[in-house]
PDB file of N, CA, C and O in Angstrom:
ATOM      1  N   UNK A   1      54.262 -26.567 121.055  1.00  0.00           N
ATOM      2  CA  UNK A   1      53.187 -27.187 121.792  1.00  0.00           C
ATOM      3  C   UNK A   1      52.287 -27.918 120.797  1.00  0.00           C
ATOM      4  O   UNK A   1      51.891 -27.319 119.797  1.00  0.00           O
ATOM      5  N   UNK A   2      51.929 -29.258 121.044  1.00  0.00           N
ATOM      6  CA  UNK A   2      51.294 -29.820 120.030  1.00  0.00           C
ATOM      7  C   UNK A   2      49.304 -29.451 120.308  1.00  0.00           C
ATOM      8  O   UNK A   2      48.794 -28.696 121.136  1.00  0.00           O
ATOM      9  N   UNK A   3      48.792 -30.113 119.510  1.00  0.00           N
ATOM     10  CA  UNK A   3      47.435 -30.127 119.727  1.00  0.00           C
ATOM     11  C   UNK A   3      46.626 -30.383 121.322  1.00  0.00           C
ATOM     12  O   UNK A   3      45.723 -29.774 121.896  1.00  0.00           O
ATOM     13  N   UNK A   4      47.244 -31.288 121.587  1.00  0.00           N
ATOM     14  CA  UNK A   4      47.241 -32.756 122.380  1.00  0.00           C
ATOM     15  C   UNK A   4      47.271 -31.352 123.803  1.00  0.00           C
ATOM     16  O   UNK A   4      46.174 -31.007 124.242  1.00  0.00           O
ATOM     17  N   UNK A   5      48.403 -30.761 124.312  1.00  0.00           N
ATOM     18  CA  UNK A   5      49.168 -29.957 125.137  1.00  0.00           C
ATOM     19  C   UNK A   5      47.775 -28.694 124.803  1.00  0.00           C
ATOM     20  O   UNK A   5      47.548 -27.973 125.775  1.00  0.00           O
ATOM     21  N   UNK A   6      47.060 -28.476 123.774  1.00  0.00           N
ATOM     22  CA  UNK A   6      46.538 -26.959 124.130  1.00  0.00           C
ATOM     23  C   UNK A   6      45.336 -27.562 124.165  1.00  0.00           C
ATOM     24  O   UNK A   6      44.591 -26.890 124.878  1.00  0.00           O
ATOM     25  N   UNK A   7      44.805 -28.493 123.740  1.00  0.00           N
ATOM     26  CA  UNK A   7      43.261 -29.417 124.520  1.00  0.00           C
ATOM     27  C   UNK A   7      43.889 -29.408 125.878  1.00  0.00           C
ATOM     28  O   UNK A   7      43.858 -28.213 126.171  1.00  0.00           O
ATOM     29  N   UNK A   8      44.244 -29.818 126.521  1.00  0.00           N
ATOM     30  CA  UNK A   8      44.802 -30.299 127.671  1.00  0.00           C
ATOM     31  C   UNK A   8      44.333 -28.671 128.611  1.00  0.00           C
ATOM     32  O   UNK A   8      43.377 -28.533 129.374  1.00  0.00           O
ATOM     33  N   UNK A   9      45.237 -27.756 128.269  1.00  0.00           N
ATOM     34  CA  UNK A   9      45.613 -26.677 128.966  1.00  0.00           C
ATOM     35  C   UNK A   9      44.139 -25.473 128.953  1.00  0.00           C
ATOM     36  O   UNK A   9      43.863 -24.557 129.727  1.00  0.00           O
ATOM     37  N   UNK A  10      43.374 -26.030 127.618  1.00  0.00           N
ATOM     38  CA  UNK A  10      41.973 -25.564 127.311  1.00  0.00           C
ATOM     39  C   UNK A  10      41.094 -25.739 128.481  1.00  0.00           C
ATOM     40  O   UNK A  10      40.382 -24.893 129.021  1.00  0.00           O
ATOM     41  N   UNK A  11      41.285 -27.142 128.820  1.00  0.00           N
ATOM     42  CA  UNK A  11      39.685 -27.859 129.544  1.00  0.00           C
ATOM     43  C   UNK A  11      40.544 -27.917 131.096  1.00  0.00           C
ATOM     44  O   UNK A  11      39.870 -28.456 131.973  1.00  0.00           O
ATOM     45  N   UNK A  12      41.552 -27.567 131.419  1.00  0.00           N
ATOM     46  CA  UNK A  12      41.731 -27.799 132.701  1.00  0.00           C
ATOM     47  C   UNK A  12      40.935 -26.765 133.702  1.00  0.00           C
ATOM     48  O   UNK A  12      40.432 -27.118 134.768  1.00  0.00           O
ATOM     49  N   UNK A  13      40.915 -25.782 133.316  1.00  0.00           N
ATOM     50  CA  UNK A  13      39.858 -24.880 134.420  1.00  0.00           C
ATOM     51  C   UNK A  13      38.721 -25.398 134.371  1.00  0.00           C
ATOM     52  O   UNK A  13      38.270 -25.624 135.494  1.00  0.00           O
ATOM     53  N   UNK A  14      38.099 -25.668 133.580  1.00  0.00           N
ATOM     54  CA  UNK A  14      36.286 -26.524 133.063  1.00  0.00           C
ATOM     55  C   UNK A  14      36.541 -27.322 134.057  1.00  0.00           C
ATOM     56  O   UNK A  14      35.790 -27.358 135.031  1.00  0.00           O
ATOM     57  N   UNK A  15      37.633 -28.079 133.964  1.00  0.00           N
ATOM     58  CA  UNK A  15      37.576 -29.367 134.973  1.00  0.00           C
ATOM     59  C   UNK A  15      38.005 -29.185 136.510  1.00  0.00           C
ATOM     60  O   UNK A  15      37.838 -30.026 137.393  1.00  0.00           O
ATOM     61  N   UNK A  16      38.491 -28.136 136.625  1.00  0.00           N
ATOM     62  CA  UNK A  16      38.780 -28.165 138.196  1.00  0.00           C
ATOM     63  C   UNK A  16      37.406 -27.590 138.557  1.00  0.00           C
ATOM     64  O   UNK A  16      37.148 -28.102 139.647  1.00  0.00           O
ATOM     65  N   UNK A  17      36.094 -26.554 138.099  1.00  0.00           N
ATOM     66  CA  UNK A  17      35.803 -25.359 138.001  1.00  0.00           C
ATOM     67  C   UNK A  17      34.500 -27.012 138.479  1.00  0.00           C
ATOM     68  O   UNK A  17      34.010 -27.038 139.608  1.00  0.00           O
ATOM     69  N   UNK A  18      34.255 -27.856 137.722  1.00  0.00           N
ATOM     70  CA  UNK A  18      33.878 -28.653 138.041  1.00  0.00           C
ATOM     71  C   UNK A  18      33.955 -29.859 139.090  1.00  0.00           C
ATOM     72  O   UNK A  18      33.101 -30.258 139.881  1.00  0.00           O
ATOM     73  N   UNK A  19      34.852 -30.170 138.917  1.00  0.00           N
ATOM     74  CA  UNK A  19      35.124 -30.896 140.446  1.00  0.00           C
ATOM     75  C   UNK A  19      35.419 -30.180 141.077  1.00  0.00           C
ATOM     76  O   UNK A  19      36.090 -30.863 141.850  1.00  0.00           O
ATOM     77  N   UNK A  20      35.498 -28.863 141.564  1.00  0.00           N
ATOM     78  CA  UNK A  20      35.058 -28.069 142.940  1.00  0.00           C
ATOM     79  C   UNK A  20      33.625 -27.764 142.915  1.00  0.00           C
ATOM     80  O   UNK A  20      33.189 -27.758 144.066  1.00  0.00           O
ATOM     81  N   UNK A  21      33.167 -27.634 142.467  1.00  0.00           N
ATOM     82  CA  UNK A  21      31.536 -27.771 142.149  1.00  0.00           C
ATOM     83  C   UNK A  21      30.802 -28.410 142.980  1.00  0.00           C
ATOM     84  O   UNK A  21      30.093 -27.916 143.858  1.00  0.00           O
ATOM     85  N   UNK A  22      31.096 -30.581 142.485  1.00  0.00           N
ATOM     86  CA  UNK A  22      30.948 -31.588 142.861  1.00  0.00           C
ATOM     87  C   UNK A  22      31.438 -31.684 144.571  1.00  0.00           C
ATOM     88  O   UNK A  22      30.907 -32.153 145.577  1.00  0.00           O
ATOM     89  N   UNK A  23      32.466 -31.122 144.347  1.00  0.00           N
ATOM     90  CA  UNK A  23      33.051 -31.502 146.191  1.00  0.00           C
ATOM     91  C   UNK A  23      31.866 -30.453 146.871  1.00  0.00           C
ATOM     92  O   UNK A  23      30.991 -30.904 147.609  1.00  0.00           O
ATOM     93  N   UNK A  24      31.953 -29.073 146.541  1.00  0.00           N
ATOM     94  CA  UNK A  24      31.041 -28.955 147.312  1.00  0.00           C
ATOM     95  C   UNK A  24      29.463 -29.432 147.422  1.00  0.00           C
ATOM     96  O   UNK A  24      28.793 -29.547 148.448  1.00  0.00           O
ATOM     97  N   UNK A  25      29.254 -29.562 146.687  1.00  0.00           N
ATOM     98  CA  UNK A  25      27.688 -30.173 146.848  1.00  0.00           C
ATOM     99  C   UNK A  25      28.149 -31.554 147.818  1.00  0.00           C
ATOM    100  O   UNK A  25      27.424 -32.008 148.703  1.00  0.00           O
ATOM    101  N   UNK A  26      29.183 -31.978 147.539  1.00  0.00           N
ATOM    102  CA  UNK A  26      29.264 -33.275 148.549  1.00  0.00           C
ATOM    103  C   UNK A  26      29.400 -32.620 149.918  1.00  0.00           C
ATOM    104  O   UNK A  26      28.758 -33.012 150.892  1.00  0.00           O
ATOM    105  N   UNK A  27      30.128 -31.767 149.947  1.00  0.00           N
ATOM    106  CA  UNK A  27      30.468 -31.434 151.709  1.00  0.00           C
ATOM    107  C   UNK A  27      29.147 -30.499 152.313  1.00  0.00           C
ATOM    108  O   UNK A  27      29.136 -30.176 153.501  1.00  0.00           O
ATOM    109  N   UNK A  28      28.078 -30.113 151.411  1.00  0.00           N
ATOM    110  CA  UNK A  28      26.972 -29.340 151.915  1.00  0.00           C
ATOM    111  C   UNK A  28      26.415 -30.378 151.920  1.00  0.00           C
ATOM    112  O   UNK A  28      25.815 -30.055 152.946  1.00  0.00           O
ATOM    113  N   UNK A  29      25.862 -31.821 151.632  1.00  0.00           N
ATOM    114  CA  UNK A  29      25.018 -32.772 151.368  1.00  0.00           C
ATOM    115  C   UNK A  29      25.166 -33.248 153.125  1.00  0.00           C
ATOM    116  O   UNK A  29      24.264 -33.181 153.960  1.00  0.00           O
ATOM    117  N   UNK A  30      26.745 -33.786 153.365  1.00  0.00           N
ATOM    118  CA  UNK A  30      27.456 -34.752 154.198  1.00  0.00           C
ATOM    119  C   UNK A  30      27.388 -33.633 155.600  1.00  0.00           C
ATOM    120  O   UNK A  30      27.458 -34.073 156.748  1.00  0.00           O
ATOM    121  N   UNK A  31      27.240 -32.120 155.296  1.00  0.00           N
ATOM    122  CA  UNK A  31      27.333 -31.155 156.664  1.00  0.00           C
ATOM    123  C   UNK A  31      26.154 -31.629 156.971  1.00  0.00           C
ATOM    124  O   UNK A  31      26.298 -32.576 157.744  1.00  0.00           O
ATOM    125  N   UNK A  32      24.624 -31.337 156.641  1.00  0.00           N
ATOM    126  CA  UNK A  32      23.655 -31.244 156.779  1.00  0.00           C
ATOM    127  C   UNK A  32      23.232 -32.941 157.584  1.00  0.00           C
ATOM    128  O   UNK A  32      22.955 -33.237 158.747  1.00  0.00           O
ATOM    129  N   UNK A  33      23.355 -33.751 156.338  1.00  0.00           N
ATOM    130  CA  UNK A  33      23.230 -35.558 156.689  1.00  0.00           C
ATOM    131  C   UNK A  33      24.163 -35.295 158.413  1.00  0.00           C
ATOM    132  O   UNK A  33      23.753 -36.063 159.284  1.00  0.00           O
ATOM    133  N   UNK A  34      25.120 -34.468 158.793  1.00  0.00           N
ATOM    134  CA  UNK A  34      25.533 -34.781 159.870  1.00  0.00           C
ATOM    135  C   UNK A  34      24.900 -34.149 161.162  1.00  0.00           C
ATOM    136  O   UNK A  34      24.805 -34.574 162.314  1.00  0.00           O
ATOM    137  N   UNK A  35      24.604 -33.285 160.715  1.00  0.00           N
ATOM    138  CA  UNK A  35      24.149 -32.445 161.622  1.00  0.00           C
ATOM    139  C   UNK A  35      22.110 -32.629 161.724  1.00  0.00           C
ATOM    140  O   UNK A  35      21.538 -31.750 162.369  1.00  0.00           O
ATOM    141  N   UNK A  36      21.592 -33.292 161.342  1.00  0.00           N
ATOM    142  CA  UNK A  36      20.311 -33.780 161.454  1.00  0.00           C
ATOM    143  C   UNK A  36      20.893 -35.289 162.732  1.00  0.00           C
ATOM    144  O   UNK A  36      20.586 -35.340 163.923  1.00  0.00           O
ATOM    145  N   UNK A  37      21.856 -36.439 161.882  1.00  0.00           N
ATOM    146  CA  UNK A  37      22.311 -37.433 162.770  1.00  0.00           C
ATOM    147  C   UNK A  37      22.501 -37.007 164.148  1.00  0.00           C
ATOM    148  O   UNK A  37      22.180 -37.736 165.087  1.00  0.00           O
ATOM    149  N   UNK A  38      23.049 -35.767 164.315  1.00  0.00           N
ATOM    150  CA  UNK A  38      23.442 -35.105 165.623  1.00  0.00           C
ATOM    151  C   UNK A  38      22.474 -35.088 166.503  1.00  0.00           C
ATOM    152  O   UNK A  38      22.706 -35.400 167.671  1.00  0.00           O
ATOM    153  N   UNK A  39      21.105 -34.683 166.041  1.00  0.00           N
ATOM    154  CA  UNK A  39      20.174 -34.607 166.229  1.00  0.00           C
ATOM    155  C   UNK A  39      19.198 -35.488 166.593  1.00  0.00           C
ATOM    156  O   UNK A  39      18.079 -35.102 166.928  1.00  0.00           O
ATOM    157  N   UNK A  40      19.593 -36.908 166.550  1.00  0.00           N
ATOM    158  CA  UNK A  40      18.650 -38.271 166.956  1.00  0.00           C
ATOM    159  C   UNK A  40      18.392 -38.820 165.205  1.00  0.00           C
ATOM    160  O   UNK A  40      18.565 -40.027 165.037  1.00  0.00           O
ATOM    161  N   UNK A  41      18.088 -38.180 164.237  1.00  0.00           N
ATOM    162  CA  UNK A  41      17.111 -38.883 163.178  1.00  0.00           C
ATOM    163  C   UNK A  41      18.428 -39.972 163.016  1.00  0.00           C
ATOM    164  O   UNK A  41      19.637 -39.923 163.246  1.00  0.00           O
ATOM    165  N   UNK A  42      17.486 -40.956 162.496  1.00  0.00           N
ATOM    166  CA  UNK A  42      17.843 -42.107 162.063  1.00  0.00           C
ATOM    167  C   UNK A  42      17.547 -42.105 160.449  1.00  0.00           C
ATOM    168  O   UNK A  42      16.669 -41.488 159.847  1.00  0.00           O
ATOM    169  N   UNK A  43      18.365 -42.823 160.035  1.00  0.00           N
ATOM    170  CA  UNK A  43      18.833 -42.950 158.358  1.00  0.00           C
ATOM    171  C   UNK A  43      17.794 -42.555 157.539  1.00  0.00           C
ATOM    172  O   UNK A  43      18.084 -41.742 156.661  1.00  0.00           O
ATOM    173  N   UNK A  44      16.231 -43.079 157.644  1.00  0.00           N
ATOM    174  CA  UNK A  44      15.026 -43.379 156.567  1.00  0.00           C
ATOM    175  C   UNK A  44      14.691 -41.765 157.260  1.00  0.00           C
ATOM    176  O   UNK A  44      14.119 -41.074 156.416  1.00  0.00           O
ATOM    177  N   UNK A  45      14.889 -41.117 158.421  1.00  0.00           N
ATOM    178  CA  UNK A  45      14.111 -39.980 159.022  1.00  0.00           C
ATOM    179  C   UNK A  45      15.408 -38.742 157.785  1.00  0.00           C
ATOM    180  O   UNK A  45      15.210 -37.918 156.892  1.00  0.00           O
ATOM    181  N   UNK A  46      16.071 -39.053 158.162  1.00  0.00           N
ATOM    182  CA  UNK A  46      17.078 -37.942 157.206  1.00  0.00           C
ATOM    183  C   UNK A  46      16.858 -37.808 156.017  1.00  0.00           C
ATOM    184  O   UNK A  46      16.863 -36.630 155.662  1.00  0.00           O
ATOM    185  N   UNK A  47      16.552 -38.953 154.794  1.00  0.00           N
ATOM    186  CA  UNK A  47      16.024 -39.426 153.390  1.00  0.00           C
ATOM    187  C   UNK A  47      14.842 -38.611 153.481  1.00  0.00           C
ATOM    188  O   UNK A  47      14.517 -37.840 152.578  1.00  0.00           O
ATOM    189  N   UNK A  48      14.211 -38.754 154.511  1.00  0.00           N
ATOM    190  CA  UNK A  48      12.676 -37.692 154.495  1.00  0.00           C
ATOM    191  C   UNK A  48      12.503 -36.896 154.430  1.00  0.00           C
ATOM    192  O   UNK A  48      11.588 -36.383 153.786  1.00  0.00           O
ATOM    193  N   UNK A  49      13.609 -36.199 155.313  1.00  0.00           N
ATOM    194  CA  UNK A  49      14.075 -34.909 155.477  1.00  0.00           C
ATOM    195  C   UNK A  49      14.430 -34.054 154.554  1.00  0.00           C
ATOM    196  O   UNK A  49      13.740 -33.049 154.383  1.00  0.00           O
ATOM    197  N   UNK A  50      15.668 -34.304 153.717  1.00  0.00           N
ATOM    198  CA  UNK A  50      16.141 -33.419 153.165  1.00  0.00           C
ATOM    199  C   UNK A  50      16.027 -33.722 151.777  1.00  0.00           C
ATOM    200  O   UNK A  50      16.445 -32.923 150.939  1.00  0.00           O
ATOM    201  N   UNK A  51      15.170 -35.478 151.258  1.00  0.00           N
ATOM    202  CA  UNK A  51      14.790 -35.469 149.749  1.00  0.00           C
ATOM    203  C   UNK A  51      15.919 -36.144 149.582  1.00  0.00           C
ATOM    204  O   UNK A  51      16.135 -36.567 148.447  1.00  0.00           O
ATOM    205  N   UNK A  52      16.542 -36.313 150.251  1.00  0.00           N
ATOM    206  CA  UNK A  52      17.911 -37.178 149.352  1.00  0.00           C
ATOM    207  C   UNK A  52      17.396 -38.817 149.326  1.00  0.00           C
ATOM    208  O   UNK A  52      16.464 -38.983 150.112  1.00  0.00           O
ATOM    209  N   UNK A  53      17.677 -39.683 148.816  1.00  0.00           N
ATOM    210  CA  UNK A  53      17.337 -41.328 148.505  1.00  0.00           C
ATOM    211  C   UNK A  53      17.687 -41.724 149.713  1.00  0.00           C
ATOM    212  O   UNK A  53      18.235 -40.757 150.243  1.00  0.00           O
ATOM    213  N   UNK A  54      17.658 -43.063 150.791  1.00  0.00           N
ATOM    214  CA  UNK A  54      17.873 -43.876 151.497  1.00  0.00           C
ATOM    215  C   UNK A  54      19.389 -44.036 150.936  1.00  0.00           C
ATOM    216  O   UNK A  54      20.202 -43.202 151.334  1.00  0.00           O
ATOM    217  N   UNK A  55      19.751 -44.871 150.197  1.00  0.00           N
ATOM    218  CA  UNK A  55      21.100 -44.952 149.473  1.00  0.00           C
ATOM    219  C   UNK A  55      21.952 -43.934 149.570  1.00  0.00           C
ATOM    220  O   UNK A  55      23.089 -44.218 149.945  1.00  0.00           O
ATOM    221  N   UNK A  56      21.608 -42.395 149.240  1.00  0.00           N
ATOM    222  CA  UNK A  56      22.341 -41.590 149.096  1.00  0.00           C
ATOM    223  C   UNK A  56      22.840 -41.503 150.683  1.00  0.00           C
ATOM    224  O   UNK A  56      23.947 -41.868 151.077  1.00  0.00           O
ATOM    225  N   UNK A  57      21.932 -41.020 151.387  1.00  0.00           N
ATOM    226  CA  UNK A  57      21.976 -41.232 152.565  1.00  0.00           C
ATOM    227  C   UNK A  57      23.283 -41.678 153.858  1.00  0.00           C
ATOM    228  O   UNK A  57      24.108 -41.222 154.650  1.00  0.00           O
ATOM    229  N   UNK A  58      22.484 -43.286 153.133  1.00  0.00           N
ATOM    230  CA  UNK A  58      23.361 -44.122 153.514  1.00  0.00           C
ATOM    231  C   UNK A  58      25.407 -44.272 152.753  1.00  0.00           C
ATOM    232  O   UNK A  58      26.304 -44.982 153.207  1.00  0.00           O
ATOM    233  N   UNK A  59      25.445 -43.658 151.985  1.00  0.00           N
ATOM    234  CA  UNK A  59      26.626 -43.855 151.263  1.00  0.00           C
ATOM    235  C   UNK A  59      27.244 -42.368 151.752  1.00  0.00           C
ATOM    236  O   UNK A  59      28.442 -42.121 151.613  1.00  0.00           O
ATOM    237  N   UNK A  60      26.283 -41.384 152.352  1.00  0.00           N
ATOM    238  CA  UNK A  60      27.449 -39.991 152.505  1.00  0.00           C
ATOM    239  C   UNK A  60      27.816 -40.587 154.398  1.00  0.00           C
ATOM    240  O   UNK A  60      28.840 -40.152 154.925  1.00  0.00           O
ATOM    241  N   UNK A  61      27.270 -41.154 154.875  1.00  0.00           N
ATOM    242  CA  UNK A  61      27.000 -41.284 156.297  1.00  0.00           C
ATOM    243  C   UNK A  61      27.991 -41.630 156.626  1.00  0.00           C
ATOM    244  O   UNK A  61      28.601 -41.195 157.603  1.00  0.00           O
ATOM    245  N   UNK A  62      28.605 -43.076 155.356  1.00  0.00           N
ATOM    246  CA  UNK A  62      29.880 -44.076 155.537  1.00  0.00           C
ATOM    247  C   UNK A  62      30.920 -42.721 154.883  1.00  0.00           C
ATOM    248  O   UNK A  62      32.083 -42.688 155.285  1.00  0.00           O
ATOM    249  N   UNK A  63      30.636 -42.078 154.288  1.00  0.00           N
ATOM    250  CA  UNK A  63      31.471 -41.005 153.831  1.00  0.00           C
ATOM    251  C   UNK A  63      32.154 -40.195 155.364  1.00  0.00           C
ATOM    252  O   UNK A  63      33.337 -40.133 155.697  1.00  0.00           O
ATOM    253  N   UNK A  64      31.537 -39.915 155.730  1.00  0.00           N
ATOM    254  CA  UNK A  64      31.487 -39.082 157.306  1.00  0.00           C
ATOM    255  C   UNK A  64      32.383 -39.741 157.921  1.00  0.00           C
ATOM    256  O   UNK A  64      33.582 -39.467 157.860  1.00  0.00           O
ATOM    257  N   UNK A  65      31.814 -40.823 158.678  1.00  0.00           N
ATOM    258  CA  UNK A  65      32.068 -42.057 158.791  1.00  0.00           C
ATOM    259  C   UNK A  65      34.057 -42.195 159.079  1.00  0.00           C
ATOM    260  O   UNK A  65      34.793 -41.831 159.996  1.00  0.00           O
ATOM    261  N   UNK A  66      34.319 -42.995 157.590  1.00  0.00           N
ATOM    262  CA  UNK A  66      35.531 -42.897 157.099  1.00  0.00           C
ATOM    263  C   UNK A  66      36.618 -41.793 157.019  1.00  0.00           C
ATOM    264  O   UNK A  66      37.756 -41.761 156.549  1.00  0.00           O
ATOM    265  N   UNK A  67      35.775 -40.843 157.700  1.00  0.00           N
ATOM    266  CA  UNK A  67      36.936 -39.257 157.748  1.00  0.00           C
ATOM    267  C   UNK A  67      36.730 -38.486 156.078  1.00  0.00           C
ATOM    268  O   UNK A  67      37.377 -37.486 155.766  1.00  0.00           O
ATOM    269  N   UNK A  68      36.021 -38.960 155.409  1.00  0.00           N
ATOM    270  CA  UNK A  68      36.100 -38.271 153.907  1.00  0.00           C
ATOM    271  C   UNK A  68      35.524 -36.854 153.819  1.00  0.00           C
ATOM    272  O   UNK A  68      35.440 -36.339 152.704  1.00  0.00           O
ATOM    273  N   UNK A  69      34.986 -35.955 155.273  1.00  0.00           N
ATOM    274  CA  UNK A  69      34.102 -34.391 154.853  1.00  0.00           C
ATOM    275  C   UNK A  69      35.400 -33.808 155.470  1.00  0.00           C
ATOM    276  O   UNK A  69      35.554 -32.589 155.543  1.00  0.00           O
TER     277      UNK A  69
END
């Protein structure tokens, strides 16, 4: 096994351990953003709501949206 192969085999848990991390904070962000929408608020009322940016907002919504939660 060279160097190359035990870096590799080192950082792969770090990295899944991390992007499962990331997904969830996305799918708790995109539950919540959905379930306020459910609710009547409109885009700038949700940003108010839960502290997230207008942008952010707006970019998990199209997330939803597109089938991506």
């Amino acid at each position: 096994m060279n160097s190359n192969q035990v870096l590799f085999q080192r950082f792969i848990p770090t990295w899944t351990k991390y992007n499962s991390v990331i997904r969830l904070k996305h799918d708790v962000r995109r539950k919540i953003i959905k379930e306020l929408g459910e609710k009547g608020l409109n885009q700038a009322q949700i940003a108010r709501e839960t502290g997230y940016s207008l942008s952010t907002v707006k970019r998990e919504i199209k997330a939803i949206n597109e089938g991506l939660v």
